[in-house]
TORKOL-4160 file (C-alpha; in steps of 0.2 Angstrom, whole numbers, padded with zeros to 4 digits, m for minus):
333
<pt num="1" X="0474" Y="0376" Z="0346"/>
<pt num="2" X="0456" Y="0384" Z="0349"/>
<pt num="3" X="0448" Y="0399" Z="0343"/>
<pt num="4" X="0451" Y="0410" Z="0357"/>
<pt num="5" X="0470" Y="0405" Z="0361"/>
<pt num="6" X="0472" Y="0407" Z="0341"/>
<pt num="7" X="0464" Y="0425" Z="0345"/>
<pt num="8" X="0473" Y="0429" Z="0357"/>
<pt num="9" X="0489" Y="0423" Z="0346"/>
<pt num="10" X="0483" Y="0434" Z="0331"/>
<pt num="11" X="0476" Y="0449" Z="0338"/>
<pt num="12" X="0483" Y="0452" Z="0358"/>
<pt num="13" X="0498" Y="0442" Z="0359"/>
<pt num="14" X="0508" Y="0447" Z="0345"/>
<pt num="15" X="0501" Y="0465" Z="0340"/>
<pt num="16" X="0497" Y="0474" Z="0358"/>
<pt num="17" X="0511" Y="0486" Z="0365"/>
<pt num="18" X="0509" Y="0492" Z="0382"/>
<pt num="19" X="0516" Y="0507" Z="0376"/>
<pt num="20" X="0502" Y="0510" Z="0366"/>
<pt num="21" X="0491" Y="0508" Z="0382"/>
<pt num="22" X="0501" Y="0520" Z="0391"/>
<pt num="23" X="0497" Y="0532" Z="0378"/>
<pt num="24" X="0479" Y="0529" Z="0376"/>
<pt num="25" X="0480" Y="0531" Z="0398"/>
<pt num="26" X="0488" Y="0549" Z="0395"/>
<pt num="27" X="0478" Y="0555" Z="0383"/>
<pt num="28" X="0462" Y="0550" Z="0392"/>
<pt num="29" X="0470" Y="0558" Z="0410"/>
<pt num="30" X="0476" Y="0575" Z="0401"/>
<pt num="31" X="0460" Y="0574" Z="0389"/>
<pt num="32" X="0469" Y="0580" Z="0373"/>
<pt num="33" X="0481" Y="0572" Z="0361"/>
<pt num="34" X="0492" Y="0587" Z="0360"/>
<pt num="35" X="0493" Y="0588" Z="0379"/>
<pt num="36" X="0495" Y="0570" Z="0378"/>
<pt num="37" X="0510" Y="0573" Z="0367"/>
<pt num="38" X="0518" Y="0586" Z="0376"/>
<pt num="39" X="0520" Y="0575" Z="0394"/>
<pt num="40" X="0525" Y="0561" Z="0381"/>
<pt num="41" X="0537" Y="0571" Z="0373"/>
<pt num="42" X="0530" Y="0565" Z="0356"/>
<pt num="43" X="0522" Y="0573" Z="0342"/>
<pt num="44" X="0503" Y="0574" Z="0341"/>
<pt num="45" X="0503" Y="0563" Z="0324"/>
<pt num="46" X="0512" Y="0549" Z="0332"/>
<pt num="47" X="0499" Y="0549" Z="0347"/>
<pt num="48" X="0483" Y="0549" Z="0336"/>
<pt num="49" X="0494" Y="0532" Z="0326"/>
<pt num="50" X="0496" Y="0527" Z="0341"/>
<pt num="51" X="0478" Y="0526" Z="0347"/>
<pt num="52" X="0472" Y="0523" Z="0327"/>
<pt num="53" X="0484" Y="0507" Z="0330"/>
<pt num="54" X="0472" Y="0501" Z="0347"/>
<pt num="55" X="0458" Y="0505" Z="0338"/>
<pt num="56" X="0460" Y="0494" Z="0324"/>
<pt num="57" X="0468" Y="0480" Z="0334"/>
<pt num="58" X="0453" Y="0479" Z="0346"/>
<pt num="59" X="0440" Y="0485" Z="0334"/>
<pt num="60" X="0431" Y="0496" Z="0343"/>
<pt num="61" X="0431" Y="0516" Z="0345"/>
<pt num="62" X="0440" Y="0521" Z="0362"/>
<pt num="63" X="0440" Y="0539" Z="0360"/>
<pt num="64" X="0426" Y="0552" Z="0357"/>
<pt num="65" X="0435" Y="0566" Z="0346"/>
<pt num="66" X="0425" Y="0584" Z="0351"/>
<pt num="67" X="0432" Y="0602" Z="0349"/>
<pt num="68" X="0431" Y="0600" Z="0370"/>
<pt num="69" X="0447" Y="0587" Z="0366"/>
<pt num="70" X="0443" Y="0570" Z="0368"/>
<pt num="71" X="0434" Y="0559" Z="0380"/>
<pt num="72" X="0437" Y="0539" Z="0384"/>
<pt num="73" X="0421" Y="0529" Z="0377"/>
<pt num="74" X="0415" Y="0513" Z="0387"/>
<pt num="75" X="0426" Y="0501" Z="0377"/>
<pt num="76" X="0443" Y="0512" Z="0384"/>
<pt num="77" X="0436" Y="0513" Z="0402"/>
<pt num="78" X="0434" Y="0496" Z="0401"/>
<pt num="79" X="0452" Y="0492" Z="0393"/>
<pt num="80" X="0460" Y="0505" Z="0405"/>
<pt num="81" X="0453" Y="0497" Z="0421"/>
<pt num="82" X="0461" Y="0482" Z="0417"/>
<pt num="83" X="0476" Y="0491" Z="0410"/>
<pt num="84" X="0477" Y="0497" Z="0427"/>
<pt num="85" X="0481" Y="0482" Z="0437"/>
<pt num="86" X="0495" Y="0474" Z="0422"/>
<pt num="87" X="0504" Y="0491" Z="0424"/>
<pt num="88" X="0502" Y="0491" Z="0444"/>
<pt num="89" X="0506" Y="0472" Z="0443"/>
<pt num="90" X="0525" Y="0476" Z="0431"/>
<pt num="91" X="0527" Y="0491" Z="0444"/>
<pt num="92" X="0527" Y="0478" Z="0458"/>
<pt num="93" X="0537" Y="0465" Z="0448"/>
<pt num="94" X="0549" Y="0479" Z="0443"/>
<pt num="95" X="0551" Y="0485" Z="0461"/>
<pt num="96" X="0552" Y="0464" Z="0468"/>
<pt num="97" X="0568" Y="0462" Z="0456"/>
<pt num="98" X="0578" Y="0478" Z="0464"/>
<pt num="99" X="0575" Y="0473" Z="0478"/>
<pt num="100" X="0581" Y="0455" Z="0475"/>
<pt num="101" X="0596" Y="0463" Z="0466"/>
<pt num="102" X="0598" Y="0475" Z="0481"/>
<pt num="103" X="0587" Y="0472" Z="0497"/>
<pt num="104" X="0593" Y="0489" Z="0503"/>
<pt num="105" X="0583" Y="0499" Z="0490"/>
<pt num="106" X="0564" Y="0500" Z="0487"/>
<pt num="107" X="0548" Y="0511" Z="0491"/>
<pt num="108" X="0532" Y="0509" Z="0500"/>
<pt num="109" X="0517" Y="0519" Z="0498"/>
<pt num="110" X="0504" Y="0524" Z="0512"/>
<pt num="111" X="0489" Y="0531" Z="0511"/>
<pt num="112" X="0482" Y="0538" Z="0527"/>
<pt num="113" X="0472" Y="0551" Z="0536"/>
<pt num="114" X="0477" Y="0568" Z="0547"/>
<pt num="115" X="0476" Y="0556" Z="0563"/>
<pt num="116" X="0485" Y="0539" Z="0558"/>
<pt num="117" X="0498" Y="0553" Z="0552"/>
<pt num="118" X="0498" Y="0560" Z="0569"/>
<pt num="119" X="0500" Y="0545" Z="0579"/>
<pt num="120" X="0504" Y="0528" Z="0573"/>
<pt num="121" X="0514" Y="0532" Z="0556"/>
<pt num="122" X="0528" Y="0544" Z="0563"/>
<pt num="123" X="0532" Y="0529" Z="0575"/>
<pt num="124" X="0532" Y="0517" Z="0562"/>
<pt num="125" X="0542" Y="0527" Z="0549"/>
<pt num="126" X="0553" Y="0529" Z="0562"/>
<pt num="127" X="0558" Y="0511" Z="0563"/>
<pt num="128" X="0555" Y="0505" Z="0549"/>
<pt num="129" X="0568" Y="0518" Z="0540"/>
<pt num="130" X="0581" Y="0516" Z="0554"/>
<pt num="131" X="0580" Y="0497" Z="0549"/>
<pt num="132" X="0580" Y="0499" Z="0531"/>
<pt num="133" X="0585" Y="0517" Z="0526"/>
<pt num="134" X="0589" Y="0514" Z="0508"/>
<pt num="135" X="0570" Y="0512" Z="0506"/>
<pt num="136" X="0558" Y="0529" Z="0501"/>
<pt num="137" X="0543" Y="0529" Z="0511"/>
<pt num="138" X="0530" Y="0539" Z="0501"/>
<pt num="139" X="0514" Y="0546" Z="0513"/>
<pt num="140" X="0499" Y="0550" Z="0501"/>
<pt num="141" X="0486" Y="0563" Z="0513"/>
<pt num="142" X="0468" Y="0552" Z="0510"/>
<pt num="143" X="0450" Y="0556" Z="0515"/>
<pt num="144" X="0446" Y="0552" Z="0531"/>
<pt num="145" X="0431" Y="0560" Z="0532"/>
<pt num="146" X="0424" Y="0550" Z="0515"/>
<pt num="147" X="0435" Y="0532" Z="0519"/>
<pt num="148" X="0431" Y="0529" Z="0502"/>
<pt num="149" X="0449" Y="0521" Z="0500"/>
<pt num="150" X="0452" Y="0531" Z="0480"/>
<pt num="151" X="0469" Y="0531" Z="0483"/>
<pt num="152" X="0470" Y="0510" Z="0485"/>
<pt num="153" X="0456" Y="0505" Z="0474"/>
<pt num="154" X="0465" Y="0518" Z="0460"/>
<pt num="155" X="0482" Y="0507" Z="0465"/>
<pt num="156" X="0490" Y="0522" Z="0470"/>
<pt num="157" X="0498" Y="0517" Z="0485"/>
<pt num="158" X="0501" Y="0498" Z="0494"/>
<pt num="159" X="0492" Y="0503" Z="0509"/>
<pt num="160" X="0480" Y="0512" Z="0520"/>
<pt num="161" X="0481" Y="0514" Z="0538"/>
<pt num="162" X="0463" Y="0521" Z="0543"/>
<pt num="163" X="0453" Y="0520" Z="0559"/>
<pt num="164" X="0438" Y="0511" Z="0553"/>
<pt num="165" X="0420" Y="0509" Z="0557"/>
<pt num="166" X="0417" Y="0490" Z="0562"/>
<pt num="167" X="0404" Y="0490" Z="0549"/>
<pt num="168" X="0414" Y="0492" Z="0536"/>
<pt num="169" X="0411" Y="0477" Z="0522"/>
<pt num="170" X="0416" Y="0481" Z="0504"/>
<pt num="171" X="0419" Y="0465" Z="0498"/>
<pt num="172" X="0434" Y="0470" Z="0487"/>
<pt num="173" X="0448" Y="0476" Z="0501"/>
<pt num="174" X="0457" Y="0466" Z="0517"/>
<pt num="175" X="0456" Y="0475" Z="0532"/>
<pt num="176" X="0466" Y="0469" Z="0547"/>
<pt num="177" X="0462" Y="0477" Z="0563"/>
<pt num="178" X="0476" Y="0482" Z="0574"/>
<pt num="179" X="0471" Y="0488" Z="0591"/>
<pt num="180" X="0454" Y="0498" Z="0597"/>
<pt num="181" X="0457" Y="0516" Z="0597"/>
<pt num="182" X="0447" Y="0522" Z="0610"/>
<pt num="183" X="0444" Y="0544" Z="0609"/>
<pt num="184" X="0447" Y="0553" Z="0625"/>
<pt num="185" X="0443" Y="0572" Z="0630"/>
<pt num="186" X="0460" Y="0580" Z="0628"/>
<pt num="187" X="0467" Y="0596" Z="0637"/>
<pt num="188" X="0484" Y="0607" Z="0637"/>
<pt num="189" X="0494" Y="0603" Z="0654"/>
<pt num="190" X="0490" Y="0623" Z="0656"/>
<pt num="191" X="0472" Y="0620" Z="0658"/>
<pt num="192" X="0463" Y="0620" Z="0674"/>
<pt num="193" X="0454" Y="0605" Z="0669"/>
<pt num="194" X="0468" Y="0593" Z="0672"/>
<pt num="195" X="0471" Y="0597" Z="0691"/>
<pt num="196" X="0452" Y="0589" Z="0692"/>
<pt num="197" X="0453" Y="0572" Z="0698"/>
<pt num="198" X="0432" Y="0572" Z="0697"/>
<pt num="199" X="0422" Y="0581" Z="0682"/>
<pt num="200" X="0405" Y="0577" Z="0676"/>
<pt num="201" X="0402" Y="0581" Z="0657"/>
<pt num="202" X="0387" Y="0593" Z="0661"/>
<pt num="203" X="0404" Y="0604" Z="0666"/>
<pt num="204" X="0411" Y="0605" Z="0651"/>
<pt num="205" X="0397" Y="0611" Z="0639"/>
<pt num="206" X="0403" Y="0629" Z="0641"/>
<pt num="207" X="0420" Y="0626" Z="0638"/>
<pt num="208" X="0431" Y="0632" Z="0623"/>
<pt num="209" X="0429" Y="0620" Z="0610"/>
<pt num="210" X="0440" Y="0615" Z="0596"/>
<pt num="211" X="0430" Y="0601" Z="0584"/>
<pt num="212" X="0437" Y="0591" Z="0571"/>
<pt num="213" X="0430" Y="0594" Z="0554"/>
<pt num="214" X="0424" Y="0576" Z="0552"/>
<pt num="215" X="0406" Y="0569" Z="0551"/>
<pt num="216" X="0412" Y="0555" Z="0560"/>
<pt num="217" X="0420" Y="0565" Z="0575"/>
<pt num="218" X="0405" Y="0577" Z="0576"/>
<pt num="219" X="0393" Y="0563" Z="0578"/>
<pt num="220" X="0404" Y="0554" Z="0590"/>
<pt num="221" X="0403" Y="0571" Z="0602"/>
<pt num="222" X="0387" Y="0574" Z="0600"/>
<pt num="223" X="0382" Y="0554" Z="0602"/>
<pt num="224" X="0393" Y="0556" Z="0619"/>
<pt num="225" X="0383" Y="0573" Z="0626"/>
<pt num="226" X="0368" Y="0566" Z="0621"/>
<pt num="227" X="0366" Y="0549" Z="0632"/>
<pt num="228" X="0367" Y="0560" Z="0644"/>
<pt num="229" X="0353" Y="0571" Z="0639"/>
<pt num="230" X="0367" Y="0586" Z="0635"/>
<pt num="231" X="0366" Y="0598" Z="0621"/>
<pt num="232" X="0382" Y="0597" Z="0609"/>
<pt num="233" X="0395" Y="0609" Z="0613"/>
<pt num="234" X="0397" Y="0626" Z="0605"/>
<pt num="235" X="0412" Y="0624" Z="0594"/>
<pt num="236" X="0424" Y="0638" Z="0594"/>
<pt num="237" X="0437" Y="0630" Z="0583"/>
<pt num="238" X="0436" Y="0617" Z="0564"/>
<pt num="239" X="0450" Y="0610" Z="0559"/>
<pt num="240" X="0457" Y="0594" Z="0554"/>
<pt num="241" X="0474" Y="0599" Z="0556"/>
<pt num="242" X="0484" Y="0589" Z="0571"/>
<pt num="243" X="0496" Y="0600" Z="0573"/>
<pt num="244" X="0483" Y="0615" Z="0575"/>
<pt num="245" X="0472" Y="0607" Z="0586"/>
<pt num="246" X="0489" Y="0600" Z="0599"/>
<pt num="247" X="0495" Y="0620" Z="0598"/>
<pt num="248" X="0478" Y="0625" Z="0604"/>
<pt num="249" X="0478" Y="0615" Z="0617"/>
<pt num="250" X="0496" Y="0618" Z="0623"/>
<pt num="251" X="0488" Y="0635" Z="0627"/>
<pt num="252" X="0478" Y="0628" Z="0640"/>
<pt num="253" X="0461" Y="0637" Z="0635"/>
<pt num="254" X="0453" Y="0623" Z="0622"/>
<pt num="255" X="0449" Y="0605" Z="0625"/>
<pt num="256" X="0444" Y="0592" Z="0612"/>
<pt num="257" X="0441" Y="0575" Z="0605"/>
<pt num="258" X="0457" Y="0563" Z="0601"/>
<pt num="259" X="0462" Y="0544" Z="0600"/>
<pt num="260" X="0471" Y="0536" Z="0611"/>
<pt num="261" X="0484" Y="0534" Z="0596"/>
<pt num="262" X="0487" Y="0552" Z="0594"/>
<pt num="263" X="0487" Y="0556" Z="0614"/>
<pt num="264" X="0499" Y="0543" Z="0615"/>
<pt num="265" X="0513" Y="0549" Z="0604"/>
<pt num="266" X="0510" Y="0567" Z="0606"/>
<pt num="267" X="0506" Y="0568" Z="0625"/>
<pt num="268" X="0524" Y="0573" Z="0631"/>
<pt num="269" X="0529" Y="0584" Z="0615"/>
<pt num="270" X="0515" Y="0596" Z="0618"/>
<pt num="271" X="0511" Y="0594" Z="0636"/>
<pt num="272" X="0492" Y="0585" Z="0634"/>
<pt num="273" X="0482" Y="0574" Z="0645"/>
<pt num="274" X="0467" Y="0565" Z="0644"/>
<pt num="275" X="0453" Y="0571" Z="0657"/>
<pt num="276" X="0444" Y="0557" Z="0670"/>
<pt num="277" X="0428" Y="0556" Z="0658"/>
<pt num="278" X="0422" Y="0539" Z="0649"/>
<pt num="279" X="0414" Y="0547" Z="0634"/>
<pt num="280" X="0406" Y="0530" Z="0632"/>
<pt num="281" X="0405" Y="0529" Z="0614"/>
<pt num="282" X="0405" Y="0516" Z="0600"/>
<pt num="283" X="0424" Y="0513" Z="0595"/>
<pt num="284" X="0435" Y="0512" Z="0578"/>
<pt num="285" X="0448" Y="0504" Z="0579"/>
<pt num="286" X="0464" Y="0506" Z="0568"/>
<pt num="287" X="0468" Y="0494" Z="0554"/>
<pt num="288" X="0479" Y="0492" Z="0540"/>
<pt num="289" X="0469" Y="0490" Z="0524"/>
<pt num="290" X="0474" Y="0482" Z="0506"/>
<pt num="291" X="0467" Y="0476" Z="0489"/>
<pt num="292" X="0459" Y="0462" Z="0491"/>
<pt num="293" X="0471" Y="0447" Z="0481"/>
<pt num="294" X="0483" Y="0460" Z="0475"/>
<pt num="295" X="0500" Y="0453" Z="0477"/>
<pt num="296" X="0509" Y="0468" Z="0488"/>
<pt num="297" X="0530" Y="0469" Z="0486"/>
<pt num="298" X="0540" Y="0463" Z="0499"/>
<pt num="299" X="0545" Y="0480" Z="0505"/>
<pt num="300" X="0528" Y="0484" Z="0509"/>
<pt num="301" X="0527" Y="0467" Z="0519"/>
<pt num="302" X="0541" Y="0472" Z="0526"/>
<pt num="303" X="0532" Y="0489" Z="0531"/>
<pt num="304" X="0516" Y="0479" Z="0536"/>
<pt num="305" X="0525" Y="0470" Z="0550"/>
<pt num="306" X="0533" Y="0486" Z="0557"/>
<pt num="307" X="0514" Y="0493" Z="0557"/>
<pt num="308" X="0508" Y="0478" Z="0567"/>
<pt num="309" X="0525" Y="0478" Z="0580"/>
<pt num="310" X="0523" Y="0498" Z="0582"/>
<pt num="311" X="0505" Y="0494" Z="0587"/>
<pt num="312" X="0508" Y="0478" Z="0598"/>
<pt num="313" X="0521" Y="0488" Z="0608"/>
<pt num="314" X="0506" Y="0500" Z="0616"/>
<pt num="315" X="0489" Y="0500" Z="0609"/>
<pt num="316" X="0475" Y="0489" Z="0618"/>
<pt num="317" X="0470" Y="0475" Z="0606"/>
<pt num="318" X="0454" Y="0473" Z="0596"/>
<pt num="319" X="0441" Y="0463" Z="0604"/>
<pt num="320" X="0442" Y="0446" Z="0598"/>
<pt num="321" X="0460" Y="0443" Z="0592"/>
<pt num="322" X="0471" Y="0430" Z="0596"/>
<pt num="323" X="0487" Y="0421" Z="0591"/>
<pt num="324" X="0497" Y="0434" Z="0582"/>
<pt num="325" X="0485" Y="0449" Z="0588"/>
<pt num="326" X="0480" Y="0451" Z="0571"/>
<pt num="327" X="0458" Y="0452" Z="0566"/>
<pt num="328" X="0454" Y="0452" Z="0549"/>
<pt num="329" X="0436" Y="0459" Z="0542"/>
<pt num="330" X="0434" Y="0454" Z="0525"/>
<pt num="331" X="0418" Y="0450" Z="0514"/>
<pt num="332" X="0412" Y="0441" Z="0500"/>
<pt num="333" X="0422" Y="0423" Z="0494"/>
């Protein structure tokens, strides 16, 4: 047996306890042994032997000990990254053999922003929870405005439905686009707007705004008045909020800025329609996005194919896909 397997053998194999990870994980998150302790429900002494215990297996510090509390060193970041993955990996194995043992039971996590929330995923859940209702579908609210993707680099959740920018290539996730998601000017069924059958843009510059408190959104209006040597519209209203912006515009006064997604599953509920304009701007189209090589569970495949029918049923398809309907935009080997 070589050196490193003997190693492994003497010093890993044998000696390390994931408990004692999962300790050393609290303590850093709650940044005090005694806090540590008391979410543990364990005493403060049998923390600090806990960690005394890594410490001397590994042979390096992993805590810097202040009268702040404590702080993880490099060596612990670097331990607790991949510490990360074996606990997300035994979650996935734990959840794979319920669901073997019982194919009714299970949960999927999402991760997605206020406009995936307001279109696509309602429908999805809809289906997918009719088909399998013993399974838990956990929603976890993510950045849109940032797409920086915490929530499924940190493993928090399986999956993230985002509409994307094309240009998108971090080399470490899997994005499958879905259909092109194409943004319309949107008005309340009470508006005079929609009795138009003819508008030019120029028209609308005056009009009562409500703006999406995006950088992406703004810089698609603005883009779109622009190219036609318009100034951008005064904004009356910011809010991210679906559910505020589709009252506002029930009222008939406001119009604004939404995808063809959101038009398409809120149109009837709150009376909305899309006015005859081409805003002529570059599109972002909707995709499902994972870790690249991390093994999902088979209930969120089972979710995944529900995302992809839901969006077959409707949505335009991205330029470019074939076969299944399915692109992928990946980097890197």
């Amino acid at each position: 047996m070589g050196a490193p397997s003997q190693q492994w053998e003497d010093r890993i194999g044998r000696r390390l306890k994931l408990r004692d990870l999962h300790i050393l994980a609290s303590v850093v998150r709650w940044g005090s042994m005694a806090k540590a302790a008391s979410h543990l429900a364990m005493s403060q002494p049998a923390v600090s032997e806990s960690i005394g215990n890594l410490e001397g297996l590994l042979r390096v510090r992993l805590l810097d000990r202040s009268s702040r509390g404590v702080e993880p060193t490099l060596y612990a970041k670097a331990l607790l990254r991949r510490a990360d993955i074996v606990f997300d990996e035994l979650r996935q194995a734990v959840g794979e053999l319920e669901h073997l043992a019982d194919r009714t039971v299970g949960e999927v996590r999402v991760a997605c922003g206020d406009t995936m929330a307001a279109g696509l995923l309602p429908e999805v859940i809809d289906r997918f929870t009719r088909r399998h209702p013993g399974i838990v579908v956990r929603v976890v609210q993510a950045n849109a405005d940032t797409l920086d993707f915490r929530e499924l680099r940190e493993r928090q959740v399986d999956l993230a439905l985002a509409r994307i920018s094309t240009s998108v290539t971090d080399g470490d996730l899997d994005i499958e686009v879905l259909l092109e998601d194409r943004h319309r000017i949107v008005a309340g069924m009470h508006s005079p707007w929609v009795r138009r059958r003819k508008m030019a843009l120029s028209e609308l510059v005056d009009e009562p705004w409500v703006f999406a408190a995006n950088h992406f959104i703004r810089e698609l209006i603005a883009d779109a008045f622009a190219s036609q040597g318009l100034p951008m519209p005064q904004e009356r209203v910011s809010a991210n909020s679906i559910l505020l912006r589709n009252q506002l515009l029930a009222t008939g006064r406001f119009l604004t800025v939404l995808p063809d997604s959101v038009l398409h599953f809120n149109a009837r509920h709150w009376g909305l329609k899309a006015l005859p304009i081409e805003l002529g701007v570059k599109l972002r189209p909707a995709a499902i996005v994972t870790l690249k090589g991390r093994t999902l569970s088979a209930v969120a495949g089972f979710f995944i194919e529900h995302v992809r029918a839901v969006a077959q049923t409707w949505g335009p398809p991205a330029r470019g896909q074939q076969g299944d309907g399915r692109r992928r935009m990946t980097s890197g080997p």
